[in-house]
N, C-alpha and C positions, 0 to 999 in steps of 0.2 A: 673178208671184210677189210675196208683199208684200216691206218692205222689211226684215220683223221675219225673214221664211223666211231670207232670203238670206243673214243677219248669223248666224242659224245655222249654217248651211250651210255659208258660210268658216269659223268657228270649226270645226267639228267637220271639215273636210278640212286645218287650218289643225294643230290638235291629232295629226291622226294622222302628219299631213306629221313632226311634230316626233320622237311615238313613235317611229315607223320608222325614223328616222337616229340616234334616240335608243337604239334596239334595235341598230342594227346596229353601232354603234360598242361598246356595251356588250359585240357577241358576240362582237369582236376584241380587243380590251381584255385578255383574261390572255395571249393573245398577246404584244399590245403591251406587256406590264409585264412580262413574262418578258424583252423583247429589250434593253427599258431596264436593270431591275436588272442585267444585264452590264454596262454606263455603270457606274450608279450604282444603289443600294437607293433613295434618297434621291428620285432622279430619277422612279424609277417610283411612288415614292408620291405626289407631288405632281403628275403625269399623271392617277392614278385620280383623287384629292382636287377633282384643277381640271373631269374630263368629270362626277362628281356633282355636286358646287356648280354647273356651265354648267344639267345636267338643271334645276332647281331656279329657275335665276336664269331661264332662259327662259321660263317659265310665269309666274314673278312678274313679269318686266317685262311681259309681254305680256297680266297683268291691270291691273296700271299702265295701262297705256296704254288696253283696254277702259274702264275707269272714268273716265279720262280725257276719252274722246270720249263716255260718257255722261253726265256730269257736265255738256257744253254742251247750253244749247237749240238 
């Protein structure tokens, strides 16, 4: 397999690895903010606010860093 197949291949097993913990966190989540607002209101909004901005931040860092190692020869 070339070297161009492979760097596919991880990206795209790499992205769904991400969805899918990304999904499953999301489908416990009104859960998990139902058990905080008892804590706090406050609490459980800055739980949601922090798992959207991670969703987000992961994919930007981990284009960072693609561009990164394509940027060297």
């Amino acid at each position: 397999m070339s070297e161009r197949g492979t760097s596919n291949r991880s990206s795209a097993i790499a992205a769904a690895v991400i969805l899918g913990v990304t999904g499953v966190v999301f489908y416990y989540m009104p859960a998990m903010m139902m058990g905080l607002s008892e804590i706090s209101p406050w609490l459980s909004y800055a739980v949601g606010i922090f798992f959207v901005l991670a969703f987000f931040a992961v994919f930007w860092i981990r284009g960072k860093r693609q561009q990164n190692r394509s940027d060297k020869p």
